[in-house]
Residue frames relative to the residue before (quaternion, step in Angstrom):
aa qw qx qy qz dx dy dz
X 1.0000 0.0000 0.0000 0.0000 0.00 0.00 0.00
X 0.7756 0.2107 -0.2669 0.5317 4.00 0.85 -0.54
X 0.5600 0.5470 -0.4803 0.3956 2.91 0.53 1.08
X 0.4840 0.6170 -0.1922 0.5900 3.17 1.96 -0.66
X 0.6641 0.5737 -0.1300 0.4614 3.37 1.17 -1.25
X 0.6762 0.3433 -0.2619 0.5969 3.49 1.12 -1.10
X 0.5960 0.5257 -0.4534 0.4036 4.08 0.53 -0.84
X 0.6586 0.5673 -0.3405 0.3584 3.52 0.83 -0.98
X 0.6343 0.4939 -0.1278 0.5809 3.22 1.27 -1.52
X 0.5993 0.4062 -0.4019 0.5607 3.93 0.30 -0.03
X 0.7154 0.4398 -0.3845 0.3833 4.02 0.79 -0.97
X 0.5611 0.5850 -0.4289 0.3988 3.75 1.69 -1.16
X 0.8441 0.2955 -0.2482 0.3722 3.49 0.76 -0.69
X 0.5499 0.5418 -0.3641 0.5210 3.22 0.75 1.12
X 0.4454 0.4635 -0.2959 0.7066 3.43 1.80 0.02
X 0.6862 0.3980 -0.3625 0.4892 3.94 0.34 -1.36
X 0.7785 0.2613 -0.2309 0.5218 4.20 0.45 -1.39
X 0.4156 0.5014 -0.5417 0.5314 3.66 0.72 1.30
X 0.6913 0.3465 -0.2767 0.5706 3.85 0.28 -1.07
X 0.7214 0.5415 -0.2804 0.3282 3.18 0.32 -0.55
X 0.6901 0.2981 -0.3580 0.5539 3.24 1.58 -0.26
X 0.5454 0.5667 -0.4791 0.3898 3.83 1.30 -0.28
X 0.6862 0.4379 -0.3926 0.4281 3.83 1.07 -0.29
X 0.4817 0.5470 -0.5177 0.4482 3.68 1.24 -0.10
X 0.6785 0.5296 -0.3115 0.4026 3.61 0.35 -1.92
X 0.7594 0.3676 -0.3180 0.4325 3.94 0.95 -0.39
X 0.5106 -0.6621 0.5001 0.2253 3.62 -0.57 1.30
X 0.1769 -0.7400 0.5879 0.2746 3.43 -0.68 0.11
X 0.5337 -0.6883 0.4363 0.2258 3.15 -1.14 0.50
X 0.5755 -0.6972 0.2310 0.3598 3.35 -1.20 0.37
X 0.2739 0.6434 -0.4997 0.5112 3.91 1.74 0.47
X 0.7258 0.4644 -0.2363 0.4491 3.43 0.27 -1.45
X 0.6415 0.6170 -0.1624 0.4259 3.53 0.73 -0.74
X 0.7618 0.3539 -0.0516 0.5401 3.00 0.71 -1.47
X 0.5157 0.4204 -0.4617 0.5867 3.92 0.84 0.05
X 0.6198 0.5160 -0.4154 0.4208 3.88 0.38 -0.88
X 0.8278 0.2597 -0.1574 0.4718 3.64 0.42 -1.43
X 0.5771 0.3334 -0.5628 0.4889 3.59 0.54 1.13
X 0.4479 0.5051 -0.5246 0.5187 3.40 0.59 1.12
X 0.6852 0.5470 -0.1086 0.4684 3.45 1.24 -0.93
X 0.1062 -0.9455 0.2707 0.1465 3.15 1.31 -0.79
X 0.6982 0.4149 -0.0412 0.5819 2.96 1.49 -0.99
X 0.1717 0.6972 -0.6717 -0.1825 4.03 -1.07 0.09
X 0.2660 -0.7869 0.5392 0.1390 3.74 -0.81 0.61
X 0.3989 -0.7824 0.4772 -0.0339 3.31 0.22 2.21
X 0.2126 0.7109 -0.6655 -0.0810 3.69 -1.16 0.67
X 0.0433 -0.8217 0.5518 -0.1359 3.17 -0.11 0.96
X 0.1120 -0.7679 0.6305 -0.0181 3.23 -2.00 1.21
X 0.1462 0.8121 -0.5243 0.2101 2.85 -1.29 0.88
X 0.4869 -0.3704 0.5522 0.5665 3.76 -1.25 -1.14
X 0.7161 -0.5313 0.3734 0.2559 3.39 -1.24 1.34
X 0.8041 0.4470 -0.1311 0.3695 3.67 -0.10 0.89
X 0.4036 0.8620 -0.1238 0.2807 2.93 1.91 -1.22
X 0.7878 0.3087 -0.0269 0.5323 2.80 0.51 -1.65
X 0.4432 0.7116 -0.5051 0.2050 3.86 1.24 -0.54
X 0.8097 0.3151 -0.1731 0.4639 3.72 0.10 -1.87
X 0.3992 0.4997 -0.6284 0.4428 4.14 0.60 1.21
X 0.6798 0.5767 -0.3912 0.2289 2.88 0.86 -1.59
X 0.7661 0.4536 -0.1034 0.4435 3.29 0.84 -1.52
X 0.5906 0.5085 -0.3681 0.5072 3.36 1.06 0.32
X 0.4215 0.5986 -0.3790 0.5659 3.39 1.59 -0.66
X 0.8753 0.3418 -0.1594 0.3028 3.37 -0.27 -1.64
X 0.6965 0.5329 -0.3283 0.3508 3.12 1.08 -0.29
X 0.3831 0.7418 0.0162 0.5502 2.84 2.21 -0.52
X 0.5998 -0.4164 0.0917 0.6771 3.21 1.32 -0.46
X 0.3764 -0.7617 0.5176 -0.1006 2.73 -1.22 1.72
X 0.6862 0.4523 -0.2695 0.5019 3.29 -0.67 1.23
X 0.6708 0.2418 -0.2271 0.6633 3.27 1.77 0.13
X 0.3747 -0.7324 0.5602 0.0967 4.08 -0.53 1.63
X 0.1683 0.6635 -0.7161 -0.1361 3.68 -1.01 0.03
X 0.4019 -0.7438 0.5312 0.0551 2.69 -1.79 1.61
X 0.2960 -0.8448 0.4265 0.1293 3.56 0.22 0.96
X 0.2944 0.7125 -0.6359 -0.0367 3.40 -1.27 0.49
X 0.2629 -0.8656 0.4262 0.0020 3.12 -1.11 1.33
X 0.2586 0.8531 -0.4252 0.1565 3.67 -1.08 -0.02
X 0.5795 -0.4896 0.3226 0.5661 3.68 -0.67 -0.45
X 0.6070 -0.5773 0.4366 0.3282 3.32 -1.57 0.69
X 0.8149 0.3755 -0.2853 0.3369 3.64 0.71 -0.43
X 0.3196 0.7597 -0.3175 0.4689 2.83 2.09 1.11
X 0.8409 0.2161 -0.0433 0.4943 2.75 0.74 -2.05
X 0.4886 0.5625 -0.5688 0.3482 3.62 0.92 0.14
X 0.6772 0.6523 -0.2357 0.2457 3.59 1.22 -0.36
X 0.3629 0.7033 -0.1858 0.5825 2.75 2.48 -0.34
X 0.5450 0.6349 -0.3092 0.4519 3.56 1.14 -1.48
X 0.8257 0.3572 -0.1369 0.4146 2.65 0.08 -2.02
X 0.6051 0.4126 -0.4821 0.4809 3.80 0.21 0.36
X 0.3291 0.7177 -0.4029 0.4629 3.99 1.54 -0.48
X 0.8323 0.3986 -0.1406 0.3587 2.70 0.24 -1.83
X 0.6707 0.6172 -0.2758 0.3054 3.15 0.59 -1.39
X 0.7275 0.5689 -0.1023 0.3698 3.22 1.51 -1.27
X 0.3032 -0.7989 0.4073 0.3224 2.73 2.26 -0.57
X 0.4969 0.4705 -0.3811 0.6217 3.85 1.37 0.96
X 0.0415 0.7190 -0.6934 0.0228 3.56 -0.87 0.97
X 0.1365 -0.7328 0.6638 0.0616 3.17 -1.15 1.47
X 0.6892 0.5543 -0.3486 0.3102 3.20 1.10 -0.46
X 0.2165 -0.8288 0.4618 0.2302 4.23 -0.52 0.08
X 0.8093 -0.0458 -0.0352 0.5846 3.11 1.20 -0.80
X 0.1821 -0.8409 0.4931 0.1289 3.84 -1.25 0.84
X 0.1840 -0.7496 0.6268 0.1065 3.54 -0.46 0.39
X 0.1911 -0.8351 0.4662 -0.2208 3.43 0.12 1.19
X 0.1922 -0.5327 0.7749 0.2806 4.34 -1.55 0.40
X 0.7746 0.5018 -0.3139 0.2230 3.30 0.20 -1.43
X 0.2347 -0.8351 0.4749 0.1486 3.78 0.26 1.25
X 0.6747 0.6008 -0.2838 0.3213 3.11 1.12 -1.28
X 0.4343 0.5988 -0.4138 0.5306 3.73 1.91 -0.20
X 0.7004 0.3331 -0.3692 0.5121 3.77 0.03 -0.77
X 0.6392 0.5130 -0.3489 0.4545 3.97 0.31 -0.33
X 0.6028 0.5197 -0.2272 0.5611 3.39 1.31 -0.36
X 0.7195 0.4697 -0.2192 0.4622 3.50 0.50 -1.31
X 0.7938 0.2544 -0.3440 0.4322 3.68 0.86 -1.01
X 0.2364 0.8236 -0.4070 0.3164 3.25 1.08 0.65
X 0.7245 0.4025 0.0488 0.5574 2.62 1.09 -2.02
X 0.4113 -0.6378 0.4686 0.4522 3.90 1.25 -0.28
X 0.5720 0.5819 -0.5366 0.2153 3.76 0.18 0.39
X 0.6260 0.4690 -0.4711 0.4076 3.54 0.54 0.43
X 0.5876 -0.4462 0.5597 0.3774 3.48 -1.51 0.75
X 0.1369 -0.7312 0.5810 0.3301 3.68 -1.59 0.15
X 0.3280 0.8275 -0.4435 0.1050 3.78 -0.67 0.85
X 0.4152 -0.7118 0.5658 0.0289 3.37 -0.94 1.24
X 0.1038 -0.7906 0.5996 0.0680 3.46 0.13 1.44
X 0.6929 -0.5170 0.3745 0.3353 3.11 -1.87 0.72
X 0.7108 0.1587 -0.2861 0.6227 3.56 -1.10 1.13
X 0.3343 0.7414 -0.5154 0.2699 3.43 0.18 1.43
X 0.5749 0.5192 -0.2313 0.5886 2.61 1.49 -1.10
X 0.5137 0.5266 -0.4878 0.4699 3.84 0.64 0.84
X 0.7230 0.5003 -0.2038 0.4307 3.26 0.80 -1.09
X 0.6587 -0.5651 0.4416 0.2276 3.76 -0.66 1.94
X 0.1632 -0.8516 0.4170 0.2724 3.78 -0.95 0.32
X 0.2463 0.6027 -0.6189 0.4393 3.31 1.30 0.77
X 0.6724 0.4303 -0.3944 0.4552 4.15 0.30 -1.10
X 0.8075 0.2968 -0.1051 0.4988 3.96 0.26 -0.55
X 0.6538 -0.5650 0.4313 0.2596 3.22 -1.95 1.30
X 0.0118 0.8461 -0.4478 -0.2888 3.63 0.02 -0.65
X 0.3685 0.4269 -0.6180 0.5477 2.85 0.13 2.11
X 0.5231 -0.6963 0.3619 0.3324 3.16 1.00 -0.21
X 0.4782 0.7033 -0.3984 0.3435 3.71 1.18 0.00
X 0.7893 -0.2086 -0.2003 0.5416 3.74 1.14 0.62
X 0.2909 -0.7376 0.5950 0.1315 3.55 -1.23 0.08
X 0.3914 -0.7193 0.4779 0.3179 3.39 -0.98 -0.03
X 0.6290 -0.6669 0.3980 0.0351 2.96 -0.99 0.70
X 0.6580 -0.0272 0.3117 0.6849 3.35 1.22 -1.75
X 0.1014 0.6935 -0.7064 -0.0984 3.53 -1.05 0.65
X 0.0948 -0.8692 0.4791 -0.0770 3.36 -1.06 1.46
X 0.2926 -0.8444 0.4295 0.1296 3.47 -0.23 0.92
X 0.4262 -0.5487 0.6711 0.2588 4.06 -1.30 1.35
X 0.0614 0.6656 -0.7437 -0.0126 3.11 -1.23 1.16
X 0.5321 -0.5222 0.4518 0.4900 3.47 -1.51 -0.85
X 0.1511 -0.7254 0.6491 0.1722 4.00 -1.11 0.25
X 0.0613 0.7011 -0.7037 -0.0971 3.51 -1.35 0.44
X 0.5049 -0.7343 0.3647 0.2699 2.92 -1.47 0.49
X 0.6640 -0.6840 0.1654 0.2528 3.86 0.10 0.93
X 0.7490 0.3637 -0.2166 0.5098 2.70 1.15 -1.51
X 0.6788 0.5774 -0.1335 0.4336 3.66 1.41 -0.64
X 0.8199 0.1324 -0.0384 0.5557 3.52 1.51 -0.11
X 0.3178 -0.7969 0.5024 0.1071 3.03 -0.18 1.75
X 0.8750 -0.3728 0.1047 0.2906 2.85 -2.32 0.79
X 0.7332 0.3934 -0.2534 0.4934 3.22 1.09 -1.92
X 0.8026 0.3334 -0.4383 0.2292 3.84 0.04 -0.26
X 0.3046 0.6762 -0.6080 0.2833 3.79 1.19 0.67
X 0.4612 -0.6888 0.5126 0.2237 3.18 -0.97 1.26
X 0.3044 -0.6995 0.6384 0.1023 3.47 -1.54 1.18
X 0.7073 0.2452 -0.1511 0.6456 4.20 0.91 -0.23
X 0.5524 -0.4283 0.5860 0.4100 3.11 -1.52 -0.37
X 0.5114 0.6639 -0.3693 0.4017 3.68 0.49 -0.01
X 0.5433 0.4948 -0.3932 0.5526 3.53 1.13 -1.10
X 0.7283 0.5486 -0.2783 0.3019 3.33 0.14 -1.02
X 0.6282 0.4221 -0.3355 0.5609 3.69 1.25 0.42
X 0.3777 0.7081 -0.4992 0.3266 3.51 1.46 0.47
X 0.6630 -0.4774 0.4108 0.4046 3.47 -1.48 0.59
X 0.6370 0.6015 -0.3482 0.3333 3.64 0.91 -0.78
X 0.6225 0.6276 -0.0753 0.4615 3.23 1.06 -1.10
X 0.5328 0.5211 -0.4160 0.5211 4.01 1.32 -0.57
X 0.8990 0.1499 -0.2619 0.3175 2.87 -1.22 1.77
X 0.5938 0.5432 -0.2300 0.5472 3.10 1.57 -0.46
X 0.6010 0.6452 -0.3406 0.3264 3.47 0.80 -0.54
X 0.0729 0.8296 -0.5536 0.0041 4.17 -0.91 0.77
X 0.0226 0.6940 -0.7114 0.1088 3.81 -0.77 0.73
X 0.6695 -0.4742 0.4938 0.2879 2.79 -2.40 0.63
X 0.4766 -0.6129 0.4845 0.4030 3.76 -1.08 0.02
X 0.3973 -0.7619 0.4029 0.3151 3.68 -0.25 1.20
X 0.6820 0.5445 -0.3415 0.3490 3.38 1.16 -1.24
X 0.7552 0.2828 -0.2514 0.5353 3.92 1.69 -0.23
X 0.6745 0.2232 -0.3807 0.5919 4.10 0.97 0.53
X 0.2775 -0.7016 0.6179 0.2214 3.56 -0.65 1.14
X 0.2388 0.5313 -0.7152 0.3862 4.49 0.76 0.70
X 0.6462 0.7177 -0.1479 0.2134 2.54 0.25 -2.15
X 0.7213 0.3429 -0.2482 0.5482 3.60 0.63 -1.11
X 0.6915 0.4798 -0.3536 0.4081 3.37 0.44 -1.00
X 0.5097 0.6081 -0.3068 0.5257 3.71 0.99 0.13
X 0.5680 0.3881 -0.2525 0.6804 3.58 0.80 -1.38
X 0.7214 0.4001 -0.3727 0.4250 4.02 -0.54 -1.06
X 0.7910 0.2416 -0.4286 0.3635 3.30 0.01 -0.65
X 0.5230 0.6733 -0.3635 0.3753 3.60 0.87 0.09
X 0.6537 0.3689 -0.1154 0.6506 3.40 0.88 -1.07
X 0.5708 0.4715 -0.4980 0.4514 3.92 0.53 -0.37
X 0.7341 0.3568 -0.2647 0.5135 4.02 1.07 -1.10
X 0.7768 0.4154 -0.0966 0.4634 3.54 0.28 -0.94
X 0.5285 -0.5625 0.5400 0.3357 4.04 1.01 0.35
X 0.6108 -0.4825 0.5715 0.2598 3.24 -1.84 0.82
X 0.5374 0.6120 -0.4848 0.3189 3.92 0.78 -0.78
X 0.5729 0.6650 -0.3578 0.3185 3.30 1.07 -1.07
X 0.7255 0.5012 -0.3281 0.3388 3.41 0.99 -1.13
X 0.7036 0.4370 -0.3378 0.4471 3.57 1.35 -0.44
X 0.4987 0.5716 -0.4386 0.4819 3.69 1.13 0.52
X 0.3186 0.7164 -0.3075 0.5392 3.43 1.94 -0.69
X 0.7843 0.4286 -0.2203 0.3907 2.81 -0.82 -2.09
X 0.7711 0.4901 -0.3085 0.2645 3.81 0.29 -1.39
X 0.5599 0.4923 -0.3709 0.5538 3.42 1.62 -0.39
X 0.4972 -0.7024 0.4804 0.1689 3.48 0.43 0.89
X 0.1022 -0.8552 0.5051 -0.0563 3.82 0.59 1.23
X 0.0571 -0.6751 0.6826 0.2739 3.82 -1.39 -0.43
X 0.2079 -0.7611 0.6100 0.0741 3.22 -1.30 0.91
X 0.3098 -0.7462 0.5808 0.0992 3.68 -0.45 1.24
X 0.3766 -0.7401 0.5508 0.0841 3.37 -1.44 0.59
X 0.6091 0.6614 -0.1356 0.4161 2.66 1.74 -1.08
X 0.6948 -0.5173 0.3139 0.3889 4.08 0.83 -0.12
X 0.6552 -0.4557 0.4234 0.4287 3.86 -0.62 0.23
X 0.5807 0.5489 -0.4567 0.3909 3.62 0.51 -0.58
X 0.6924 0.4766 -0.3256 0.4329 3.79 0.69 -1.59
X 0.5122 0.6468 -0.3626 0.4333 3.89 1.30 -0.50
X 0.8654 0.1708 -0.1321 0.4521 3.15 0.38 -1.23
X 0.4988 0.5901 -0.4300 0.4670 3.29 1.45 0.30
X 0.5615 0.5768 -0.2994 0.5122 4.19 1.24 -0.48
X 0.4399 0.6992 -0.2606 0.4997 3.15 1.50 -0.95
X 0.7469 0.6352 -0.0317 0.1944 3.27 -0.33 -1.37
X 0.7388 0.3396 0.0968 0.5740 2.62 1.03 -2.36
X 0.8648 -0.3556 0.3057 0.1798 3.36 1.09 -0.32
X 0.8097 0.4189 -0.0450 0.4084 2.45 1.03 -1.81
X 0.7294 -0.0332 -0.2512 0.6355 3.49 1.02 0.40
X 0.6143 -0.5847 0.4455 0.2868 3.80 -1.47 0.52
X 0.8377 -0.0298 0.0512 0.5429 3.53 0.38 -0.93
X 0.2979 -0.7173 0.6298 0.0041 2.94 -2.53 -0.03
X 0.0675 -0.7199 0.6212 0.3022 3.69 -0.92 0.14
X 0.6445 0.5298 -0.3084 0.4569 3.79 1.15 -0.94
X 0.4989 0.6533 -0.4951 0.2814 3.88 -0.06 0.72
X 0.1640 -0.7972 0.5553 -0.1709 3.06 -0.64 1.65
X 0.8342 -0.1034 -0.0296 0.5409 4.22 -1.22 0.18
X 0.6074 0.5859 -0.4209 0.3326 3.66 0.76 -1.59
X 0.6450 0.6393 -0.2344 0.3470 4.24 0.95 -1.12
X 0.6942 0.5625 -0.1031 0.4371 3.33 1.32 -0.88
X 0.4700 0.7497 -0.1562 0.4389 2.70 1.85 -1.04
X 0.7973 0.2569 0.0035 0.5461 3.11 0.00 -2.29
X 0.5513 0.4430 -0.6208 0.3382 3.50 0.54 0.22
X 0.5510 0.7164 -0.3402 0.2597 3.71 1.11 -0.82
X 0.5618 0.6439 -0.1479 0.4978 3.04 2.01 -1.66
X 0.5354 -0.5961 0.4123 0.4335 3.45 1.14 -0.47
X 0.4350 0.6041 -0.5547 0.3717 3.82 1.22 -0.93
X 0.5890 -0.4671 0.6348 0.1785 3.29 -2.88 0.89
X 0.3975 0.5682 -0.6447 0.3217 3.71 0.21 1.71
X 0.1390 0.7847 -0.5978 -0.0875 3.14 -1.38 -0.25
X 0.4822 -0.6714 0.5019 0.2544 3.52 -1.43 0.93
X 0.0606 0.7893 -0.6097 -0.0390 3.27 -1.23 0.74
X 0.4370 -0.7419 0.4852 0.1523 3.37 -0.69 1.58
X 0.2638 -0.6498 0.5584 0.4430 4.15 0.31 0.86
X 0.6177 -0.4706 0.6161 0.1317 2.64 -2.78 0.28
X 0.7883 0.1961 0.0341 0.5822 3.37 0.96 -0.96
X 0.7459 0.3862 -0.3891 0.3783 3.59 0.56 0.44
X 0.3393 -0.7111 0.4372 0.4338 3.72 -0.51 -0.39
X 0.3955 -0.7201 0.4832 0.3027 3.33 -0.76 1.25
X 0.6049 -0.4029 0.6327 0.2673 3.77 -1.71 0.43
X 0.0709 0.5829 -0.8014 -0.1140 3.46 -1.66 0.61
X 0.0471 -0.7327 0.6375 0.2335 3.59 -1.27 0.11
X 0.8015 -0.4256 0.4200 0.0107 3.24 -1.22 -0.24
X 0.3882 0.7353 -0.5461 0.1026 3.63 0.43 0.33
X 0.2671 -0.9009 0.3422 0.0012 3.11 -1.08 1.36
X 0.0830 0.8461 -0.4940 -0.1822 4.09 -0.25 -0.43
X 0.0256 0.7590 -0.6501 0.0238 3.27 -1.73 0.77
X 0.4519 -0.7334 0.4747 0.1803 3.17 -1.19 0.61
X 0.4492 -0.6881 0.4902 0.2906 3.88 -1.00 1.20
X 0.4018 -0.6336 0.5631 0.3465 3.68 -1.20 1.27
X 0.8553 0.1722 -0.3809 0.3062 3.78 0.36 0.12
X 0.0053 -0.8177 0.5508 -0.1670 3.52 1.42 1.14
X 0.5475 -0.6381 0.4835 0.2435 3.40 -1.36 1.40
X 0.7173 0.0306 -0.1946 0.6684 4.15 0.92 -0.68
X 0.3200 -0.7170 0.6172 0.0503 3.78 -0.84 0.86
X 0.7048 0.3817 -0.1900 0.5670 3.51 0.64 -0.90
X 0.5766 0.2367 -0.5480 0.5578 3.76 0.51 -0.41
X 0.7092 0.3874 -0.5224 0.2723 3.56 -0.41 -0.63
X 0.5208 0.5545 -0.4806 0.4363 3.83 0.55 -0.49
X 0.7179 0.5048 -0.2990 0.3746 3.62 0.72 -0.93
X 0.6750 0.6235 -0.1571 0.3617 3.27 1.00 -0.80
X 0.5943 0.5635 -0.1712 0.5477 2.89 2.08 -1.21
X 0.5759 0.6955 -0.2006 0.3799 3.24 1.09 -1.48
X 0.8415 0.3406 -0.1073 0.4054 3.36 0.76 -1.44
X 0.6470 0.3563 -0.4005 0.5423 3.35 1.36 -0.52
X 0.5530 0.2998 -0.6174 0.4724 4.05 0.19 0.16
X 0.2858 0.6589 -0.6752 0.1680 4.02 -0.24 0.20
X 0.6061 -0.3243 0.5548 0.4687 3.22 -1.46 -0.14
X 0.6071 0.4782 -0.4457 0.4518 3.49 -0.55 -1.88
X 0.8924 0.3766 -0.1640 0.1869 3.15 -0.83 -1.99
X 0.6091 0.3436 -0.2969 0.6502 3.85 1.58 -0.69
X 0.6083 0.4892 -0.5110 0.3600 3.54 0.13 0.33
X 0.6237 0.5180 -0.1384 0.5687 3.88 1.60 -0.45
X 0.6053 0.6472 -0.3517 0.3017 3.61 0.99 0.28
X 0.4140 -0.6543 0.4679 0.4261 3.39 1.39 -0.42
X 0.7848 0.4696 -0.1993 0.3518 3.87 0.77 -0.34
X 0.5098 -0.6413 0.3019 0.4876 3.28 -0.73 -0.13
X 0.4592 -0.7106 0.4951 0.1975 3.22 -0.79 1.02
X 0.3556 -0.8510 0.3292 0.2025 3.66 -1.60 1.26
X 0.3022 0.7975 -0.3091 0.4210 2.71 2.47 0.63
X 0.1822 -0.7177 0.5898 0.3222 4.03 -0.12 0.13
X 0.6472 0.3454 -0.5408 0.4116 4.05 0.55 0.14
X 0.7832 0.2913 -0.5052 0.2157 3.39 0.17 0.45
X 0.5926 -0.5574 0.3845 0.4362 3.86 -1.25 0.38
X 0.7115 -0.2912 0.4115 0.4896 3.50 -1.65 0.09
X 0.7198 -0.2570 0.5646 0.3116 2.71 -2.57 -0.26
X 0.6235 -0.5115 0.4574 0.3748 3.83 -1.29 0.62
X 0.8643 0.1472 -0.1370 0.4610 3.88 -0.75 1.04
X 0.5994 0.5540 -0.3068 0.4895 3.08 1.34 0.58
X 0.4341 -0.7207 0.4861 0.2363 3.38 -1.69 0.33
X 0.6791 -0.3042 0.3347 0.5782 3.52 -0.57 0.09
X 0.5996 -0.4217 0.5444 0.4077 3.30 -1.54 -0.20
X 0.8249 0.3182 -0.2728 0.3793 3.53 0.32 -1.29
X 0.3473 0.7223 -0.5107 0.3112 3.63 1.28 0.43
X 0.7255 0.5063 -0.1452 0.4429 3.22 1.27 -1.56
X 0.4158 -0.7046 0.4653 0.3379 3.68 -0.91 0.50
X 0.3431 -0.9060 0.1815 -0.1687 3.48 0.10 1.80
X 0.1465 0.8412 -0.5163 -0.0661 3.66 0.56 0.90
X 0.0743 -0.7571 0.6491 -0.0020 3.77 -0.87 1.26
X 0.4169 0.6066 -0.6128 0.2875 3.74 0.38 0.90
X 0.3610 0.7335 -0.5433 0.1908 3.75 0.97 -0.08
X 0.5716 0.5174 -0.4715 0.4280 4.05 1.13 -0.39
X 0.6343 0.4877 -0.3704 0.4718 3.81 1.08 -1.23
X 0.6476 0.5774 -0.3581 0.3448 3.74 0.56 -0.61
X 0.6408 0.6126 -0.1800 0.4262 3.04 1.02 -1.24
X 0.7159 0.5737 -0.1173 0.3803 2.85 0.96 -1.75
X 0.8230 0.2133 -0.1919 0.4903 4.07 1.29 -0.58
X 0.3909 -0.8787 0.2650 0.0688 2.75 -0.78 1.86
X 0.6379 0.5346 -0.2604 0.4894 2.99 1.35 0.04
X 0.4246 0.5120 -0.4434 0.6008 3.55 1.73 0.09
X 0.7924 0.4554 -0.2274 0.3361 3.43 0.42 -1.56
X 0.2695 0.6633 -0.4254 0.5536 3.62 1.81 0.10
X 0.8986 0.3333 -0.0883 0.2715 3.13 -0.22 -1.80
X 0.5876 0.4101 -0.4463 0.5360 3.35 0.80 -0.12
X 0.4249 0.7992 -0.3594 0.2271 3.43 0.39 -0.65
X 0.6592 0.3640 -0.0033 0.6580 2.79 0.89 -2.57
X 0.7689 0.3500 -0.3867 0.3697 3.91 0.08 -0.26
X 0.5725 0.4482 -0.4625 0.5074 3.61 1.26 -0.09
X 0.6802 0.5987 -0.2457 0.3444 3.34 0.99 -0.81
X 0.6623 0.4091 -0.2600 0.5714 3.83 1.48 -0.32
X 0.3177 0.5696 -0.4433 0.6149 3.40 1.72 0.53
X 0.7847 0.3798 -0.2678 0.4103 3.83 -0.27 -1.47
X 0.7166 0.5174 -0.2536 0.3931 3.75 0.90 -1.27
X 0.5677 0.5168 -0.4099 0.4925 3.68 1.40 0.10
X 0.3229 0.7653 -0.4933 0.2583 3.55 1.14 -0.06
């Protein structure tokens, strides 16, 4: 009889941790969702970017379903993951959901168990280089470091085709990039330079008297624009934009180098204050609808490029920016060695 008793009791729980995974493996939807997170009311958004970015989701979200607020704070990713990490430390999450460059933060966090695990509906679209597979984050956006010149200021023949052009006499003083040692785009741009072309390259660099911004890709392509400087290699979503706006920028995919993609990512805290709005929030912007309307490349393979573009794999393509990211003691070291470059300035 207790042996009958235990077989019976070993089968209940193997039936219960059976359903229990057939209702993970199923995504809920965004009805099912969206009754949960108007109980919740709230989702508490951190989000990076170029000031603004993140504004016309918000309101499309909310208007979209009504009855759930997201409270937004924005800024640079190696800002606000630092906020987190005091969250954490404190054992108080205010935050629910992050949208994030710095992958190598979510790779950290579910390390540590602080992320939620979940596989929103129409995952199974999304490539698994772009996603955790456990489901503790996904991407969001996969965006590529091209070059920008300004138009009205730099004819046809001198838009640079390598990183080489960019040590031309024409180019001294005019030149502007992120600081590698504070936007890891940014580095993965410098590295993949100096991985082909030799570290020498950076002191031919240096001599063209650069500016490095702290401030994000936006102040790049926003110097651009205005004028104030002529060219780039580090120019990413902000470039696409203002051409749209009508401003004298343009992207240029090099001839002879391989262009950088990076990553922007989002996940959701396992002890986030509304879970379900954030699940919603997540849910709807990796949609179709909603990743077809970003201007970027999308980490969904059903949907097509950005307008005037080729696929991804049209372009000659460097996608190791997760492995970069991802070792910290490489990503130490370049740091300090791009960084004793800038500090001779």
């Amino acid at each position: 009889m207790r042996i009958f008793k235990q077989r019976t009791s070993t089968i209940s729980v193997l039936i219960a941790s059976l359903a229990c995974s057939a209702s993970q493996s199923r995504a809920e939807s965004m009805d099912e969702l969206y009754d949960k997170a108007k109980l919740e009311q709230h989702v508490a958004l951190y989000g990076a970017g170029p000031a603004g970015s993140h504004d016309r989701w918000i309101k499309e979200f909310q208007q979209k379903f009504p009855g759930v607020t997201v409270t937004f704070t924005g800024g640079l990713s190696n800002g606000l993951n630092q906020r987190i990490e005091r969250q954490l430390a404190a054992n108080k999450m205010e935050t629910d959901l992050a949208i994030f460059q710095t992958i190598q933060d979510f790779a950290k966090w579910k390390q540590r168990g602080a992320l939620l695990l979940f596989k929103p509906e129409g995952s199974e679209q999304i490539d698994p280089a772009y996603k955790d597979e456990d489901g503790a984050f996904t991407a969001v956006s996969v965006n590529t470091v091209v070059y920008a010149t300004n138009t009205q200021l730099v004819s046809a023949a001198d838009v640079p085709k390598s990183a080489l052009d960019f040590l031309k006499p024409r180019f001294e003083g005019q030149l502007i990039t992120t600081d590698p040692t504070e936007d890891d785009a940014g580095l993965s741009v410098f590295n993949l330079i100096v991985e082909k072309y030799g570290w020498d390259y950076m002191d031919k660099y240096m001599a063209q008297k650069p500016v490095f911004v702290t401030t994000g890709h936006a102040a790049v392509s926003n110097a651009i624009a205005a004028g104030e400087k002529l060219a780039t290699f580090d120019s990413t979503s902000s470039t696409p934009r203002l051409k749209q706006q009508g401003k004298p920028i343009e992207p240029v995919f090099s001839q002879a180098d391989p262009t950088p993609v990076f990553l922007v990512g989002a996940a959701i805290f396992k002890d986030a204050p509304h879970p379900n709005a954030a699940k919603l929030y997540l849910t709807w912007y990796l949609a179709k609808e909603q990743q077809s309307r970003t201007g970027t490349f999308s980490p969904r393979a059903d949907v097509p490029p950005p307008a005037g573009l080729a696929p991804l794999s049209s372009y000659n393509i460097d996608n190791r920016f997760r492995a970069l990211v991802s070792g910290e003691s490489r990503l130490t070291e370049l740091r300090k060695r791009f960084g004793g470059y800038i500090a001779r300035r």
